[in-house]
DRENDO-1510 file (C-alpha; in Angstrom, 1 decimal, always signed):
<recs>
REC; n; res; u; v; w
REC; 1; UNK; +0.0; +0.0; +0.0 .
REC; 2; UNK; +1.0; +3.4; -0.5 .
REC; 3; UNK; +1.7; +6.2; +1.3 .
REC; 4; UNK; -0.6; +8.6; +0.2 .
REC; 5; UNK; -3.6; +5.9; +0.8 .
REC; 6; UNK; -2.3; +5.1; +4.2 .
REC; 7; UNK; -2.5; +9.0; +5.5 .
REC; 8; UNK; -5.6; +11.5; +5.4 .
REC; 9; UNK; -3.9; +14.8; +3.6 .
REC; 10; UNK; -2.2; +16.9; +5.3 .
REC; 11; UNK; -4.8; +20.1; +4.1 .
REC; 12; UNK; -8.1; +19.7; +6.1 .
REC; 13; UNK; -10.8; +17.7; +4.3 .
REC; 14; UNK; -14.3; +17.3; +4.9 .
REC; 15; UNK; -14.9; +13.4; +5.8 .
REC; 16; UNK; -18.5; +11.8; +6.7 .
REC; 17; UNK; -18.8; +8.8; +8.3 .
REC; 18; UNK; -22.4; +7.3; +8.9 .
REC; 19; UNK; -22.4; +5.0; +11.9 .
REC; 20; UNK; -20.0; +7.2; +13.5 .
REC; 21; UNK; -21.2; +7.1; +17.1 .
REC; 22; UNK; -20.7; +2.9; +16.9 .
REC; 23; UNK; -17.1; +1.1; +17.7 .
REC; 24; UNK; -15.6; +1.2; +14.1 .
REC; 25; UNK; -17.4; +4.8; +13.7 .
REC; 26; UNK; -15.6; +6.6; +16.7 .
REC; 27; UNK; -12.1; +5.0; +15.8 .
REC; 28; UNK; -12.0; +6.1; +12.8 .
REC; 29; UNK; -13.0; +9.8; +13.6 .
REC; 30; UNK; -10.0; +9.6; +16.5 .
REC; 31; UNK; -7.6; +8.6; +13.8 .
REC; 32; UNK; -9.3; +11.5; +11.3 .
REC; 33; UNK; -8.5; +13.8; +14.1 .
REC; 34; UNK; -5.4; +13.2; +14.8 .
REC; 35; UNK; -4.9; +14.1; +10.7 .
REC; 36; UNK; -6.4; +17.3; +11.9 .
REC; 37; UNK; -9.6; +16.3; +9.2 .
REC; 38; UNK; -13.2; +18.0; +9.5 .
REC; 39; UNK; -15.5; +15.5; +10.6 .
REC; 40; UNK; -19.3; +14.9; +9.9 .
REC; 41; UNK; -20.7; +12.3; +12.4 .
REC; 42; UNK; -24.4; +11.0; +10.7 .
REC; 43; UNK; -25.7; +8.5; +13.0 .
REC; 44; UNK; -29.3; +7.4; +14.6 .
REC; 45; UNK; -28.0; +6.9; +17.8 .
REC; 46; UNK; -29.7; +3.2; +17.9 .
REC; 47; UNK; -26.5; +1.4; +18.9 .
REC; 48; UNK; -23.8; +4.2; +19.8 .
REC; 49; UNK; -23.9; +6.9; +21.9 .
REC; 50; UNK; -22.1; +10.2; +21.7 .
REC; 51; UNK; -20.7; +9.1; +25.4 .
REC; 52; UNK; -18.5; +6.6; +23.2 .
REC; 53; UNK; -17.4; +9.6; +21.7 .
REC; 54; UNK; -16.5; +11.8; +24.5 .
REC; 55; UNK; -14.5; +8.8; +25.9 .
REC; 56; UNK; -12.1; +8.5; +22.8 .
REC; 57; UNK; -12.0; +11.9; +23.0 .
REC; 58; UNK; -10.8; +11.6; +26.6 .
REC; 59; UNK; -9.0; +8.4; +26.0 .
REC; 60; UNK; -6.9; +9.3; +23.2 .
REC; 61; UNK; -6.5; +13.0; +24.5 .
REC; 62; UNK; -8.1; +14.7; +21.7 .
REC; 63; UNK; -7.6; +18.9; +22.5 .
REC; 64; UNK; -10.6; +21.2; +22.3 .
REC; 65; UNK; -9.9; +22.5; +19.1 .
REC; 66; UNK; -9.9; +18.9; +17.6 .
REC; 67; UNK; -13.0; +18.4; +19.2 .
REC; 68; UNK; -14.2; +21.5; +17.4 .
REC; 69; UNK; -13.7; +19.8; +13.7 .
REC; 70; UNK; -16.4; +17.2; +14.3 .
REC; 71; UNK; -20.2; +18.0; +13.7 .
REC; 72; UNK; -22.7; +15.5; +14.6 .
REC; 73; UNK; -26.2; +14.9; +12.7 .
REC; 74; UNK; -28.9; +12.6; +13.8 .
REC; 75; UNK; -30.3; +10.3; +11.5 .
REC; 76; UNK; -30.7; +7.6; +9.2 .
REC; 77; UNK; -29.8; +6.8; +5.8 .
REC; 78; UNK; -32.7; +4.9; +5.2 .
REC; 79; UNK; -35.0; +8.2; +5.6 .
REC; 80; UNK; -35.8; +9.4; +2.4 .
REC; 81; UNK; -35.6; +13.5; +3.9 .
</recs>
């Protein structure tokens, strides 16, 4: 693999991940973050929580500002709005 497909640019990119409050979901906004990436979180909340969030966050000492990059939006793809 190479090494422009193993890092997130360096130059802040928008990203979503759907799902993003679940296990898979949260690492892979903590390892977005730590790329300095904007992060949108679309999720329905039905299995994850956004306290699995705030403890990666906490966990994986994510600052403030990092924080800052992620927006999260409640849903589900399967709505058709």
């Amino acid at each position: 693999m190479n090494e422009k497909a193993q890092k997130p640019s360096a130059d802040p990119k928008p990203w979503l991940v759907t799902g993003g409050l679940g296990f898979v979901g949260v690492n892979l906004i903590g390892s977005l973050l730590r790329g300095k990436q904007r992060v949108r979180v679309f999720d329905d909340f039905s299995t994850g929580s956004l306290e699995s969030l705030e403890a990666m966050f906490d966990g994986e000492g994510i600052e403030q500002a990092e924080r800052e990059l992620v927006e999260i939006v409640r849903g589900d793809v399967r709505d058709g709005e």
